[in-house]
C-alpha positions, -999 to 999 in steps of 0.1 A, spaced: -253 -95 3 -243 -128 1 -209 -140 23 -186 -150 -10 -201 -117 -26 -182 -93 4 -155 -113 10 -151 -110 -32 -156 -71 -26 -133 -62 1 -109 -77 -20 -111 -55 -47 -115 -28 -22 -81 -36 -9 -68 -44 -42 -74 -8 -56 -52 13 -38 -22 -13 -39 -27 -15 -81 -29 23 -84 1 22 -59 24 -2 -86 10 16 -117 18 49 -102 49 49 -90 73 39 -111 65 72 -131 86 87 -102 119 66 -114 118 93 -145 120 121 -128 148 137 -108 143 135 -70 161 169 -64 132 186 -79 113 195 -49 78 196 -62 84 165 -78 98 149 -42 72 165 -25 46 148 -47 62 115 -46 57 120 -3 23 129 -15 16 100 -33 33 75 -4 9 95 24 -23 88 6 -12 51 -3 -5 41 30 -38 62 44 -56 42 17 -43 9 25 -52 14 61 -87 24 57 -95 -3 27 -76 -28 53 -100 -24 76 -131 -29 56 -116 -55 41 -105 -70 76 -141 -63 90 -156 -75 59 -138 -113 62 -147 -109 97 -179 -109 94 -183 -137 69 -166 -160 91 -131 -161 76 -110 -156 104 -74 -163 92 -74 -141 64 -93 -115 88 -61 -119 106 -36 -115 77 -53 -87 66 -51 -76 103 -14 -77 98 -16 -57 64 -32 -28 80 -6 -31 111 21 -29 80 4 -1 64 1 15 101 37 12 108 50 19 71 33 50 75 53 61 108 85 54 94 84 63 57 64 94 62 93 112 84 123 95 64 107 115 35 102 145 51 144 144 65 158 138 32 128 168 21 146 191 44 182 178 41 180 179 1 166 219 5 194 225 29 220 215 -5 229 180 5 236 162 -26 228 127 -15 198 134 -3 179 126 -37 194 94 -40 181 81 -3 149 89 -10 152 76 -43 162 43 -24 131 51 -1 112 51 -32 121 18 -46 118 -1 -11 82 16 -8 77 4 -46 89 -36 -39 73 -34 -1 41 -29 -23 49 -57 -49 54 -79 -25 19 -72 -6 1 -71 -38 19 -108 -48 6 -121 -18 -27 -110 -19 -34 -120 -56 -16 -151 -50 -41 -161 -17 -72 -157 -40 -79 -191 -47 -77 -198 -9 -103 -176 -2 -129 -203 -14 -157 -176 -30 -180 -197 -46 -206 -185 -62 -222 -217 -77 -264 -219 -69 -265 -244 -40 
């Protein structure tokens, strides 16, 4: 495969989960967080996006890697090392407020509602950048 064509598909690969991610979620702002199958699905959705962006990350980071594009092998690095660490701190918030809203504690759906919409902008803002670093990328697929 030709270097623009996998630099080109690692970032769809990377761009997939994130889109699903922003199209998916807001759904959730509909629905009542004190429902626990409903909460429980919402920490569903947040495990598999974050698993997703780590494992797409890393193609993508190898995949830039190996075409020679360092730098954004490197901020893709970082993405991964977001999605790593999102991951380890979301993951268990969720899983608390879980517990505390079964245990009857009221306010318990509306922080991890607030969980929700920093998960949901946290995404936006990753998914700006990316899109918005596409012309850098310099994939050219002109005949030499």
């Amino acid at each position: 495969m030709v270097p623009d064509a996998v630099a080109l598909a690692a970032i769809v690969i990377l761009l997939f989960p994130m889109a699903y991610f922003l199209l998916a979620s807001p759904a959730f702002l509909l629905v009542k967080l004190d429902i626990q199958p409903v909460a429980q699905l919402l920490r569903g959705m947040f495990r598999v996006h974050f698993l997703m962006m780590t494992i797409a990350g890393v193609i993508a980071t190898i995949a830039f890697a190996a075409t020679g594009r360092l730098f954004f092998a490197i901020a893709i690095g970082l993405l991964v090392a977001f999605a790593v660490w999102a991951r380890r701190r979301f993951i268990p918030r969720m899983d608390a407020e879980l517990r505390a809203s079964e245990a009857g504690d009221a306010d318990a759906p509306r922080r991890l509602r607030r969980l929700h919409w920093v998960g949901m902008l946290c995404n936006a803002v990753q998914l700006a950048a990316i899109v918005g670093s596409i012309p850098y990328f310099n994939i050219n697929f002109a005949p030499a």
